[in-house]
N, C-alpha and C positions, 0 to 999 in steps of 0.2 A: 376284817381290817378295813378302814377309812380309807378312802381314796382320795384326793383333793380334784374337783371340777371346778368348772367357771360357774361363778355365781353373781348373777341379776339384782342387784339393787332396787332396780328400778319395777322389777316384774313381781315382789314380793307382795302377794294379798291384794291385787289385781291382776285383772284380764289383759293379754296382750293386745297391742296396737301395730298397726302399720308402723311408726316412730320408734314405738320400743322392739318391735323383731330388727331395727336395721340402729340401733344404737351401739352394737358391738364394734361396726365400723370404723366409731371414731375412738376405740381403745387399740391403744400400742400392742397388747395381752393378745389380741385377736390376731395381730400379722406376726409377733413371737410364733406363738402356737401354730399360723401358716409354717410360716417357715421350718419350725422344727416335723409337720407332718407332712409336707409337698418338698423335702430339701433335691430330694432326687428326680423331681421335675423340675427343678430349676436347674441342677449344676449341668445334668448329663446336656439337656440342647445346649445351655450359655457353655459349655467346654465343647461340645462338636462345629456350630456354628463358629465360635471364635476363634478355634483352631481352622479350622478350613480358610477361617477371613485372615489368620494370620498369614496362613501359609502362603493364601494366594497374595497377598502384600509382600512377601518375601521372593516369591517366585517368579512374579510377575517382572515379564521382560525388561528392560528399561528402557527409553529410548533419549536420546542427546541431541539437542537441536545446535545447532554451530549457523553463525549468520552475522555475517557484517554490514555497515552503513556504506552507504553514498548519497553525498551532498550534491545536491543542483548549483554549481559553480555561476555566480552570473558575468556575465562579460567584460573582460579585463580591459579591453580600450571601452573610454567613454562611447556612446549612443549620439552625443551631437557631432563626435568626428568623423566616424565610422557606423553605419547604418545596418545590423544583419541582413542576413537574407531570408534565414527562416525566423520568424516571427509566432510560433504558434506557443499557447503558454504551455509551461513547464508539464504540467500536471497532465495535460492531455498529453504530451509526447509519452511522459510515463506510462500511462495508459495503455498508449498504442504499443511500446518498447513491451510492457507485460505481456501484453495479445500475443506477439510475435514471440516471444522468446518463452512462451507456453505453449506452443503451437504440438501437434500430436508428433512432426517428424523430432524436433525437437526435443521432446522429452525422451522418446525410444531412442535416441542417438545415446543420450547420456546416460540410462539404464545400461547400456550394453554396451558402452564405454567405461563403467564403474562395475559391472557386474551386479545392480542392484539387484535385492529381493531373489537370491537365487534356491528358495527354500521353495517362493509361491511361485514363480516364472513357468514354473511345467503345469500350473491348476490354475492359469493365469490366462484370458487372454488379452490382444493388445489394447481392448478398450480399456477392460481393468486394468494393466498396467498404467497410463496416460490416466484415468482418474487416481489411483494411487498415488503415483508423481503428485497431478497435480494437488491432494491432499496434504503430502509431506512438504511440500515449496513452500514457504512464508516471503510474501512481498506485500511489506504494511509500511505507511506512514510511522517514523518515529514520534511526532510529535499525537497526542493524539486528540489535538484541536486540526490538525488539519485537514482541509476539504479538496479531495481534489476537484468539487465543481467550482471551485476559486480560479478567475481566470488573470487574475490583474497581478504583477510580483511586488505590490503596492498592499496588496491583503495578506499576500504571503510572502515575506521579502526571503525568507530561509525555507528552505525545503530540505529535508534529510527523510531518508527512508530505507529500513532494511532489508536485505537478503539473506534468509536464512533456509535451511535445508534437515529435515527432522530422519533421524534413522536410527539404527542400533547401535551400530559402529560409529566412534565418536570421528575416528579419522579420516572413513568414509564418508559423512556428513560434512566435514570439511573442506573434501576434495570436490563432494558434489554441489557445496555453496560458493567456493572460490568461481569452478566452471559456468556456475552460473551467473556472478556477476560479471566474467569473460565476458559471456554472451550480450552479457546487458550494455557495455561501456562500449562492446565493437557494434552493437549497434545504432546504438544513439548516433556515433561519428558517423556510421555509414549511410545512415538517415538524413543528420543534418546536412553531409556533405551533396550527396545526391541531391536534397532539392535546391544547394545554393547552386550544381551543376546546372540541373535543369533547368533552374531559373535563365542562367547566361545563354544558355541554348540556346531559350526562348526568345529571351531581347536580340539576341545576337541575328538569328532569322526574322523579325520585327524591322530590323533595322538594315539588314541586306533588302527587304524587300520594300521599303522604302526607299532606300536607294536607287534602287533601279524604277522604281517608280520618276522618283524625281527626274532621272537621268532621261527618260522614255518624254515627260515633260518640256524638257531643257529643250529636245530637239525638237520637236512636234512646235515650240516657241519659235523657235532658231526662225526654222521653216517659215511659219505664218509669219515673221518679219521682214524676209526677203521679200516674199510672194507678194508685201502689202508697199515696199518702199518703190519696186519692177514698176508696176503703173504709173508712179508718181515721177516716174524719168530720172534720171540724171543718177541713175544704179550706180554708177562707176565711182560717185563722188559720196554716197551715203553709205555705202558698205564701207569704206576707210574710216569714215566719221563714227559710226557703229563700232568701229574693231575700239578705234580709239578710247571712246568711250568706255567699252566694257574691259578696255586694260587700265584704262586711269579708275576705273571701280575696284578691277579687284588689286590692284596696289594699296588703294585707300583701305578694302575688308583684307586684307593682309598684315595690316599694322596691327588691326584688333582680334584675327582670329587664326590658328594655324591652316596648315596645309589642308588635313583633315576634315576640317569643319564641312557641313554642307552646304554653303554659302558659296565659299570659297571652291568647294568642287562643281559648283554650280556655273559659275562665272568660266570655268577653264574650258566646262564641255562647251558652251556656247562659243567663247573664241573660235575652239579649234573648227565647229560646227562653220561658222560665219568663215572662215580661212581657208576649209575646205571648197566651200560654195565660188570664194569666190578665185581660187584655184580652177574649177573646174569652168569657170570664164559662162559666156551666157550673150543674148545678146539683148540690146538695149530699146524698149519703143521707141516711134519718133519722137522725138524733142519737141517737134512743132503740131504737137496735138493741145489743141486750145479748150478741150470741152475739160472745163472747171469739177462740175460735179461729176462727183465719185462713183462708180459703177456698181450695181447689186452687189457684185462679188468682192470690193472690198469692204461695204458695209459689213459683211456676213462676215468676212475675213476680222474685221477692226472686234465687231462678237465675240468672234471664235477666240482670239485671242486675249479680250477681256477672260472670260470665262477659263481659260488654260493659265492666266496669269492666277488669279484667283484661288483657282486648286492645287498651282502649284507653292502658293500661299503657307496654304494650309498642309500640303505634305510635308513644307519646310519645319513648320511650326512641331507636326508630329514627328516626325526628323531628331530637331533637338530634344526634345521631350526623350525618346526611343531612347537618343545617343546618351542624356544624361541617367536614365534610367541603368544602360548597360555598365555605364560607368562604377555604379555606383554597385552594381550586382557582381562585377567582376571582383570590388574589394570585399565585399560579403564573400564572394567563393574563397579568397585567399585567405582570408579571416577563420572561415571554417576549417580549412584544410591545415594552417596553421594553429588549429585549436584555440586561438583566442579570444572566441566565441564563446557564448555559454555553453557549458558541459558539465557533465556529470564526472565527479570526483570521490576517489575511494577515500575513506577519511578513518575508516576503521577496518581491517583485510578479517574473514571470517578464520578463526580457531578454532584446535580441536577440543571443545568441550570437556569439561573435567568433571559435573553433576550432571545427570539427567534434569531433565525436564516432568518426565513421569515415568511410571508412577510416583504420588507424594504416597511415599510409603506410611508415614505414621498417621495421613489422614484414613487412608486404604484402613489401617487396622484399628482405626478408633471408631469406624464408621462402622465395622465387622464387631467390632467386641458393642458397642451398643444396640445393635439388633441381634445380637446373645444375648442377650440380658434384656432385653423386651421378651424376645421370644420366650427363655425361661419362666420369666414373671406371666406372661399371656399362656403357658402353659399350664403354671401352677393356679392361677386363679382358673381357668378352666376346669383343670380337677376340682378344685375345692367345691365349686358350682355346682360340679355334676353329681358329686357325693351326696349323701341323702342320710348320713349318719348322723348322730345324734351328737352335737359336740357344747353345745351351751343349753341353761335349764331352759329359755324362751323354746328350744327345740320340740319341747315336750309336748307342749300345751298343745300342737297339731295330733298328739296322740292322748291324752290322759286329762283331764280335768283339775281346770286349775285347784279344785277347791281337795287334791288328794294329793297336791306336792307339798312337801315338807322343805322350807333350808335348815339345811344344819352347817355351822361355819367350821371351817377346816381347824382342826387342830394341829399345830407346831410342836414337834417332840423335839427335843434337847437334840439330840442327834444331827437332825435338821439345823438345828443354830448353832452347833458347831462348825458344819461342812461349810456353811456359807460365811462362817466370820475366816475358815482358811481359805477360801476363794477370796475374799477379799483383800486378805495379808497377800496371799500371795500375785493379786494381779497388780498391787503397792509394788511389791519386792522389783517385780517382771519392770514395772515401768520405772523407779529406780535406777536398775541395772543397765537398763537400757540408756536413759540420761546420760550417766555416767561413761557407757561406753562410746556415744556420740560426742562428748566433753574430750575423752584421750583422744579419738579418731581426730576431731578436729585440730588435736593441739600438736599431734607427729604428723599430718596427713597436709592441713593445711597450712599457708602461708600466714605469715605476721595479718594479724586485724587491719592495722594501718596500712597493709599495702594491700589488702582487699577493698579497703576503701576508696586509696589513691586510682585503684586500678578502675572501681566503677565507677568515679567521679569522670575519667577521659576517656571511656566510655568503650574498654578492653575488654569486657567481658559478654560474650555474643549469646543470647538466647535464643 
């Protein structure tokens, strides 16, 4: 009985070639005949592999990330009326706000205030925990042009940035992103307020100590102006002329400046200074000392007091500088403390997640069923490879001489042309059948044509 083989065109009444043993390659008949004699090294890996890849797509745990915004609010009174006190840009605070509110106590706090993780916490210790935290925490830039080495709010006039919290539990994700923007917002205040504090501290001792500076001045003056009018006689009559004078000054710096001012406290200590002295009485040189020039010890004295007037110049000058420095540090503290400073603002509060995040389950199993079906294929060509059986006439000519192969062409029995002309009716009928029951399906199953139209036209129908 005839069997039907593959048969070589190309190898009839010639020698094989390198070109003609590998010309089977580019016939369809060659990966048919694979596949019908390798089908059971392809299906069983591509069904084991893509079942274990489905399954771990389906089983694989999910997790839900939950995570709200907050906006870098900028400062609600103008900058030319009111001055802050902290000054540092936005993006470094952030910065420093993440450090902190990532901090190791920190993060253990909140574990064990939510009862995170209490599957690993016994296989766990506290560094793994705190890298874990810090794993699941999500603190990014929304926008994602922005930099936080931008320091100007002229290059970044908006700043928004999220807090998010990734877990299994969608509601415990939410409770542990809300706590952590707590953390975020009390601290920022408590940041800013602190250094608009300690700014005022600062000037505030700046400016006590200046004060008393000056004040240590005032008399040390007072003094070397007695000491220098004594010699020159007639004390009883320049110490009144003195009071005079420094009350008709400070009536005159009175009109221009308050109580307060250091000018004006300036002038009161020396009164009282000059009031005291001359309370406390003294007594007068002779009147009738004729020698004209002045003695060493008032040149030295007339010195000393240049030099004292001079410095006290200059305290006065950093005096007011200090004073208006505090002034203005005092409205930066109130500013702060009444929040009307730049701040950070919740603009979207974190929820409890209703999709995971991951696994993308259909990527998981398209990615599993594609290395099945490599694998199958790379296993089936590998058998085929390793077989050494004889399956096309080229096969031969490594054992037999070509000049002792015969072809002889397959003959077709009636039989044969029958079976295939019912294969072909019936795989007509099959797709028919099929048409036709896609054609009912859609016509009870689906909506009016037009309103599938309407519907994709506004853009209702989600892929």
């Amino acid at each position: 009985m005839l069997q039907k083989v593959a048969y070589d065109d190309e190898l009839q009444g010639m020698e094989p070639s390198v070109e003609s043993d590998r010309s089977h390659l580019l016939r369809p008949a060659f990966y048919w005949g694979l596949v019908k004699r390798r089908w059971a090294f392809f299906v069983i890996p591509t069904l084991l592999i893509g079942s274990v890849g489905v399954a771990a797509a389906l089983l694989w745990p999910a997790s839900y990330l939950s995570e709200g915004k907050i906006l870098v609010q900028s400062q609600q009174i103008p900058t030319d009326l009111v001055r802050p006190t902290v000054t540092s840009a936005a993006q470094e605070r952030i910065q420093v706000i993440e450090q902190r509110t990532m901090t190791r106590d920190n993060l253990v706090a909140i574990a064990d205030k939510f009862q995170l993780f209490p599957d690993k916490r016994a296989l766990m210790t506290v560094t793994e925990l705190v890298a874990l935290m810090r794993k699941q925490t999500k603190i990014v830039p929304v926008d994602l042009q922005l930099d936080f080495k931008q320091r100007s709010r002229l290059e970044n006039p908006t700043i928004v940035f999220s807090v998010g919290f990734e877990y299994s539990d969608p509601a415990v994700a939410a409770q542990v992103a809300n706590e952590l923007m707590t953390r975020i917002l009390n601290e920022d205040l408590r940041d800013r307020t602190s250094r608009a504090t300690d700014t005022t501290k600062f000037l505030s001792r700046e400016v006590q100590r200046l004060q008393a500076e000056n004040a240590s001045l005032d008399a040390r003056i007072a003094q070397l102006k007695l000491s220098q009018m004594r010699p020159l006689g007639s004390a009883k009559i320049d110490q009144p002329t003195m009071l005079d004078q420094l009350r008709a000054e400070l009536i005159q710096k009175s009109a221009l400046y308050s109580d307060r001012h250091p000018v004006i406290q300036s002038l009161k200590r020396q009164i009282k200074a000059l009031e005291n002295t001359g309370a406390s009485g003294g007594t007068a040189p002779n009147a009738e000392t004729t020698d004209k020039s002045p003695p060493p010890t008032a040149v030295k004295t007339e010195a000393t007091l240049e030099a004292l007037l001079a410095q006290q110049e200059s305290v006065k000058n950093n005096l007011e500088t200090a004073s208006a420095k505090l002034s203005a540090a005092r409205l930066g503290e109130s500013l702060e403390k009444d929040q009307q400073a730049e701040k950070l603002e919740v603009i979207e509060q974190p929820t409890v997640p209703q999709e995971p995040v991951k696994p993308n389950r259909p990527k998981v199993a398209a990615i599993a069923l594609a290395l099945a079906l490599m694998a199958g294929a790379g296993l089936s060509v590998a058998a085929e490879l390793i077989d050494s059986g004889i399956r096309r006439g080229s096969d031969l000519f490594s054992l037999v001489d070509s000049t002792l192969i015969v072809t002889i062409p397959y003959i077709t029995t009636a039989d044969e042309i029958r079976r295939r002309k019912r294969r072909i009716w019936l795989t007509v009928t099959l797709c028919v059948i099929a048409v036709i029951g896609c054609v009912i399906g859609a016509y009870y199953f689906l909506p009016p044509l037009d309103l599938i139209v309407a519907k994709a036209r506004v853009g209702l129908f989600r892929f």
